[in-house]
N, C-alpha and C positions, 0 to 999 in steps of 0.2 A: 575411361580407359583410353589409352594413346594405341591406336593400330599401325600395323606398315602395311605396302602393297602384296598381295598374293604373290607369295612366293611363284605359283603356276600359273602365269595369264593363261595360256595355250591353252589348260584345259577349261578354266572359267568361259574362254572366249567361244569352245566348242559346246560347252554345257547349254550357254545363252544365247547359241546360235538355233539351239534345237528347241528353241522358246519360242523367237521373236523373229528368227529369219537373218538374213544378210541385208534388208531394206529397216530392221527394225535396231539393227547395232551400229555404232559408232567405235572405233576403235583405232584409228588411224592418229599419229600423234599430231597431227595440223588439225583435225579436226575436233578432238578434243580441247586443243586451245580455247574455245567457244566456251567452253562448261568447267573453265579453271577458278572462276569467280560467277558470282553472283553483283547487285549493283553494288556493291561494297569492293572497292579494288586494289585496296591497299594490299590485301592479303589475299595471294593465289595459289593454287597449288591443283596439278590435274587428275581428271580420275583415271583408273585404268581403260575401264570404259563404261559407254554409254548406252543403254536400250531403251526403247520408245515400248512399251506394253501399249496394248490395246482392249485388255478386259484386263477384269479383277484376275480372272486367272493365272493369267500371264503373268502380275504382281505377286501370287504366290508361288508358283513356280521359280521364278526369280531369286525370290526371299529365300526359298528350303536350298538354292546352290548356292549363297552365299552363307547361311550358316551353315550347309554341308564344309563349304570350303576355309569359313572361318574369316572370307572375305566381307570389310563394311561397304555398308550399302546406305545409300539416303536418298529420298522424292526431292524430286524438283519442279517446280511449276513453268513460269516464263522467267522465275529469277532476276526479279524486279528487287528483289527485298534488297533491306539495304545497312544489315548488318553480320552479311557471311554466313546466313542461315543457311545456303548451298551451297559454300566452300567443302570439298571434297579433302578432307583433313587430313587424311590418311589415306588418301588415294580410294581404289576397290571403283565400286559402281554407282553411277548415279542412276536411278529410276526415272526417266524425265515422264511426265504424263500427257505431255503435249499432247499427244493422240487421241486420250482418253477426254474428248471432247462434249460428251451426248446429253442434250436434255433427254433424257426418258421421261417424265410424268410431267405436265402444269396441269393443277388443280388449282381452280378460282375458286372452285365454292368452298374448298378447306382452305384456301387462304395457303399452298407449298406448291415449290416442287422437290424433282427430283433429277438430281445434278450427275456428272460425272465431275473429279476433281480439276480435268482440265478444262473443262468450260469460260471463257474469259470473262469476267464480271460484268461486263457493260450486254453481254450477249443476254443476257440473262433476262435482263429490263426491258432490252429490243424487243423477246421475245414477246413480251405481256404487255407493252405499253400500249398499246392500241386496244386492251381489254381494260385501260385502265389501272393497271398497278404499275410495281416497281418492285426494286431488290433494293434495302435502303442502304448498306454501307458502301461506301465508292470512291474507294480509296483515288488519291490523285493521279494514281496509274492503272485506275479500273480499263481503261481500251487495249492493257495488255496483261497484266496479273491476273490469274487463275483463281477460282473460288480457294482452289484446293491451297493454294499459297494463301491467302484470306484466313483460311482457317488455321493453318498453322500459327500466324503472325498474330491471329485477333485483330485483324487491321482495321482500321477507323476510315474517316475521309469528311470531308469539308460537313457532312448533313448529319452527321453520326452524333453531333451534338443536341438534337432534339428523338431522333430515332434511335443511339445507340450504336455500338460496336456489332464486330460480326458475330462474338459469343451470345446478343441480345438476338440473332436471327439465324441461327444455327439449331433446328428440331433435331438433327441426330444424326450421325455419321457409317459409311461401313469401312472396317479396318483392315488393314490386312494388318497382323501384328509379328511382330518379327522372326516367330517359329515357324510364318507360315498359315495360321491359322486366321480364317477369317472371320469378325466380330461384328453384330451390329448393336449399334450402343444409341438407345435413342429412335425415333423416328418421327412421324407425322403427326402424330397424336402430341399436343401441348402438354405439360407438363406429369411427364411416365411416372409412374412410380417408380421407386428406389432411387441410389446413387446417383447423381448428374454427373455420371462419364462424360456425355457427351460435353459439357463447360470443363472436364480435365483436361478433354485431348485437346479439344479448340486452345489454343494459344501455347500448345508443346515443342511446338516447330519441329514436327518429323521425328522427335527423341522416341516416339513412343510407338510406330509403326506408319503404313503410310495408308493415309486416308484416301480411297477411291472413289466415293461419291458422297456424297451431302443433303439429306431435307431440309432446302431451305423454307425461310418465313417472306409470301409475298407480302408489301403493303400496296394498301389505296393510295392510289395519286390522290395528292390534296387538291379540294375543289378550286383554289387560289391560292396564286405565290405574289408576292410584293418582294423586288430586289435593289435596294439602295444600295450606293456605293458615299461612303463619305470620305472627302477628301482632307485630311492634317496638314498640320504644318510641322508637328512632331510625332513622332511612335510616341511618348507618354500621352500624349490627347486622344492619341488612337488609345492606346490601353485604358486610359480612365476611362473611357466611352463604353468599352467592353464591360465594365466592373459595372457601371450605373446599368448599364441596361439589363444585365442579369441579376442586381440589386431590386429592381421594382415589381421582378416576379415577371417578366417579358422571357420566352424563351424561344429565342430564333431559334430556326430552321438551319443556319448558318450564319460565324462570325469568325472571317476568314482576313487576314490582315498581311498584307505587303510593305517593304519596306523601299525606301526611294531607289537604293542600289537593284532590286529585281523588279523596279518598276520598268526602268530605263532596259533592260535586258526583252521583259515580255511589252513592251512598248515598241522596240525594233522590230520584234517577232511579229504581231500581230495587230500593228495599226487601230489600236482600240479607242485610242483618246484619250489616252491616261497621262495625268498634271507630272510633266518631270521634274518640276520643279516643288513639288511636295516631298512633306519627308515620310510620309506613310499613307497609304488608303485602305477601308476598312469594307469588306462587302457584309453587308449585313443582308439576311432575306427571313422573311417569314412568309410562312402557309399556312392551309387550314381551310377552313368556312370562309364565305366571301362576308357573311355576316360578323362585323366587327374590328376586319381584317387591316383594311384602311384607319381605323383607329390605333391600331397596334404598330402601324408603319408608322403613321404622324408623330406618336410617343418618341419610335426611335428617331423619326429624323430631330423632333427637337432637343431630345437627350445628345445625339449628336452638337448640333450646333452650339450647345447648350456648353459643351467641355471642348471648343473651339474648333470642331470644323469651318474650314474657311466657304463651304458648299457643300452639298448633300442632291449627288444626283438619283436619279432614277431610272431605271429599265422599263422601257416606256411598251418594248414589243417583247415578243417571244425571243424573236431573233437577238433581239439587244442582251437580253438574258442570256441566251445558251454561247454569245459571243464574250461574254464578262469571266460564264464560268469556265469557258474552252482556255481564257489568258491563265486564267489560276490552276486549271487542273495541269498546263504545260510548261508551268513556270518554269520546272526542273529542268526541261528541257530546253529552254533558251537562255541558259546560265551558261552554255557553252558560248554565248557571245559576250561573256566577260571575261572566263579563262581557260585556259586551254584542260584546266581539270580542275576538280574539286572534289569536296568532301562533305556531306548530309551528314547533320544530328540530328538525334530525337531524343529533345529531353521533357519533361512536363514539370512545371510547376503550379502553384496556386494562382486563380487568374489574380489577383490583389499584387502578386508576387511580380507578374509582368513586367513592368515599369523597372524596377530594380534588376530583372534576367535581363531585358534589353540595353541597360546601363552597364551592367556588367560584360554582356558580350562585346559591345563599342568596345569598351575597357582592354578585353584581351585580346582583340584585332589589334588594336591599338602597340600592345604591349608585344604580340608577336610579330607585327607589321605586315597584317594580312588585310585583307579586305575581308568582310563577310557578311553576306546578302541574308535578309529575312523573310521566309512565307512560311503559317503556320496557322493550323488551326486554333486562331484564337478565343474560341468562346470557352473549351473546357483546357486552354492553357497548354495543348500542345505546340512546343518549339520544333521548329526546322531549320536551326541555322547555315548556313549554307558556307563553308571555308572554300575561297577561291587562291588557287594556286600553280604550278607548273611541277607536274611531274619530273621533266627531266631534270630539276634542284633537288638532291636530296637533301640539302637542310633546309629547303622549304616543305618538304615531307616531313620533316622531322618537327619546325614548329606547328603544321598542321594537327599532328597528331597530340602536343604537347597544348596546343591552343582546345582540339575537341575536349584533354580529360579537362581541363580545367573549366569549362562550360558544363558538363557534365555534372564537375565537383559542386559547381554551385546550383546546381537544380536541386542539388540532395542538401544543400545546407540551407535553401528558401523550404524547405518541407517537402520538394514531391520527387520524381522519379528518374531515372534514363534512359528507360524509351516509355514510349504514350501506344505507337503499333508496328514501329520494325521488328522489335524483338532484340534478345538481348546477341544471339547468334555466336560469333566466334569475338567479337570488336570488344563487347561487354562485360563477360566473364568476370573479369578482375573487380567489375565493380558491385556484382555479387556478395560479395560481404560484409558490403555496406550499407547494401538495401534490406539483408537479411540478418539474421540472428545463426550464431552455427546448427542449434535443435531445427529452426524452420528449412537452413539446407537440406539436412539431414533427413527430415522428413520428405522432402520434394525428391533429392534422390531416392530413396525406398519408396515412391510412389513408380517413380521413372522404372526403377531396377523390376517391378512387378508389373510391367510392360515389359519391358528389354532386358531382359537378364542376363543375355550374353553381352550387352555392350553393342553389338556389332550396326544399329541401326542408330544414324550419323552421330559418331561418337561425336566427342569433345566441343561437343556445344550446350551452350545455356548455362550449364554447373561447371562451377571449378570444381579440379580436382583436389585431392586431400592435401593442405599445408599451402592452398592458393592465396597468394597475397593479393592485396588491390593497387597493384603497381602495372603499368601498362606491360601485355603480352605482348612476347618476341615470340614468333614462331619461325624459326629460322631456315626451315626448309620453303617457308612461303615467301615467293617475289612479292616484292612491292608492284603496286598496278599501275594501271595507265587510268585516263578518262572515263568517270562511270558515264554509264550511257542507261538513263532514267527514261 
């Protein structure tokens, strides 16, 4: 359903003043600027206002004046994501959970804890790492992303290839559901009986109410990491390399792949040492038992060498390591030193398929006369092509966007996806019926609608509406953006 803004801000503003306070509302029009996008900037649009809850309560209370009032409402984490999943579409409120920070529970010996949604994901690992675990998924903006954005998105990140996504580490959620009422679906106990609610809501992106805490699954630090770095002379060496190595039954930890254009970018950032004159470097890492482990490194460096790296170094200290992964998890953010704005995909294809998506992207840089940087989790075939451009052209806005569907298009014609862990959000939509069948829509809304049945919890995301084509959306009340800031 499409909403407009509350006819009555004044009274919405007085209702949510007697929630959250004058410290806990935003409502000022300079200051909602901040909350008009998410990292997706193409498309903006502000909300009426803004409240910070601070219990679950405060999120129901919230929720019953905005369906009192008929006003939409949608969660927001830190708004990292990066395809309009917190674009405020129709204006109303956005719930930010900023505040909602709290570890309540670590339990080691059941292997959870227990979260609030804003919690930042690296905080999480902080907490426990000196006892020995971790929180495995981490994503490449875990130092500012929220579990609770995590869950929405299903988000992945560079390790998620041997440990899984965040639905593979998600025991159970509590909801606030859009009437108001609060659910808990799931919890610390592995594998509940009945339905796996908890795997529906994980990856709904806020369609289906807003998640305020989370049991997560800790894991063991592995007793040993081994982290190569192998240096190409092309992305096809780098991607054969990927295919063999997960060919002979080897299953890293991480196979994380850069392209020469965003080598040169986190090479000014961060003085790592990286060959600029390479056309791709590939981090490969494995962990585990220290028994055997070095066996498993050797395989890959010679598999490496084997499909032409020109070298194959090694992290020789701790330090060396956490400075290899600090280049790659910041990469987004030193692509500002190529242009003054850009624009993140997320497409997946078959890894086999690799080789042919990164001939193809060349291809339509090419053809639209763009540049575009690559870093992507290579080992299960997630793309993140990176379109570098300048906002103030709008017809270089215009091939940006013509250049993402067509990168896009050809993910879906090698066999796999359009997003791997942003989500499909507001950017996507159109390409919903491509991915789907109309019965599987059909089905997915009447799951959603038995969550949300007024609509009013962040409409006009994820599903097209009825008679939606897969022709790229205009949303015409929404500004074109400025520089995502990742």
């Amino acid at each position: 359903m499409t909403t407009t803004a509350p006819a009555n801000t004044q009274q919405l503003i007085e209702q949510l003043l007697a929630i959250v306070g004058q410290d806990g509302m935003i409502s000022s029009q300079a200051e909602l600027l901040v909350y008009e996008c998410d990292a997706y900037t193409l498309e903006k649009n502000k909300p009426d206002v803004v409240v910070f809850p601070t219990s679950t309560e405060h999120v129901v209370e919230i929720v019953k004046v905005c369906q009192k009032l008929g006003v939409p409402f949608l969660p927001r984490g830190s708004g990292t994501s990066l395809a309009g999943g917190c674009l405020p579409v129709g204006g109303g409120v956005i719930i930010s959970l900023a505040r909602m920070k709290r570890i309540h529970e670590v339990n080691i010996r059941d292997r959870y804890a227990l979260v609030e949604a804003g919690v930042i994901n690296v905080w999480l690992t902080n907490r426990v790492k000196n006892d020995g675990w971790h929180y495995a998924p981490d994503p490449s903006s875990q130092g500012a992303c929220t579990i609770g954005g995590n869950v929405a998105t299903n988000s992945g990140g560079p390790h998620t290839l041997k440990y899984g996504v965040t639905v593979n580490h998600i025991l159970g959620v509590e909801i606030v559901l859009p009437d108001g009422t609060v659910q808990t679906l799931g919890g610390p106990v592995e594998d509940g009986p009945g339905l796996d609610l908890t795997g529906v809501v994980v990856g709904s992106e806020g369609t289906f109410g807003v998640v305020t805490k989370a049991w997560v699954r800790l894991v063991r630090n592995p007793e040993s990491v081994r982290t190569l770095l192998g240096v190409f002379e092309t992305v096809d060496d780098a991607t054969a390399t990927i295919s063999e190595i997960i060919g002979t039954g080897i299953v890293p930890a991480a196979l994380e792949l850069l392209d020469s254009l965003i080598l040169k970018a986190v090479e000014e950032a961060f003085h790592f040492g990286f060959p600029l004159d390479a056309g791709a470097v590939l981090i490969m890492e494995v962990d585990g038992l220290e028994a055997g482990l070095e066996n498993e490194a050797e395989r890959i460096e010679k598999l490496a060498l084997a499909n032409g790296a020109r070298e194959v170094r090694r992290a020789r200290t701790e330090a060396d390591r956490l400075l290899l992964w600090k280049c790659r998890k910041q990469a987004f953010g030193a692509v500002g030193r190529l242009a003054p704005s850009y624009c993140t995909q997320d497409g997946v294809v078959p890894r086999t398929a690799l080789p042919t998506m990164l001939r193809s992207i060349k291809a339509i840089g090419t053809k639209y006369d763009l540049q575009i940087a690559n870093v992507f989790h290579a080992g299960d075939g997630n793309l993140h092509p990176i379109l570098l451009f300048d906002e103030r052209d709008s017809d270089q806005q215009r091939r940006v966007m013509e250049a993402s569907h067509e990168i896009l298009e050809e993910c879906l014609r090698l066999g796999g996806s359009v997003t791997g862990e942003h989500g499909i959000g507001v950017e996507k939509i159109d390409f919903m019926p491509k991915l789907f069948t109309p019965d599987d829509l059909e089905a997915m809304g009447r799951v959603r609608q038995a969550f949300n049945p007024t609509g009013l919890c962040s409409p006009d995301k994820m599903l097209p509406t009825a008679g939606a084509c897969a022709e790229p959306s205009r949303h015409k009340h929404i500004k074109p953006g400025r520089r995502a800031a990742l």
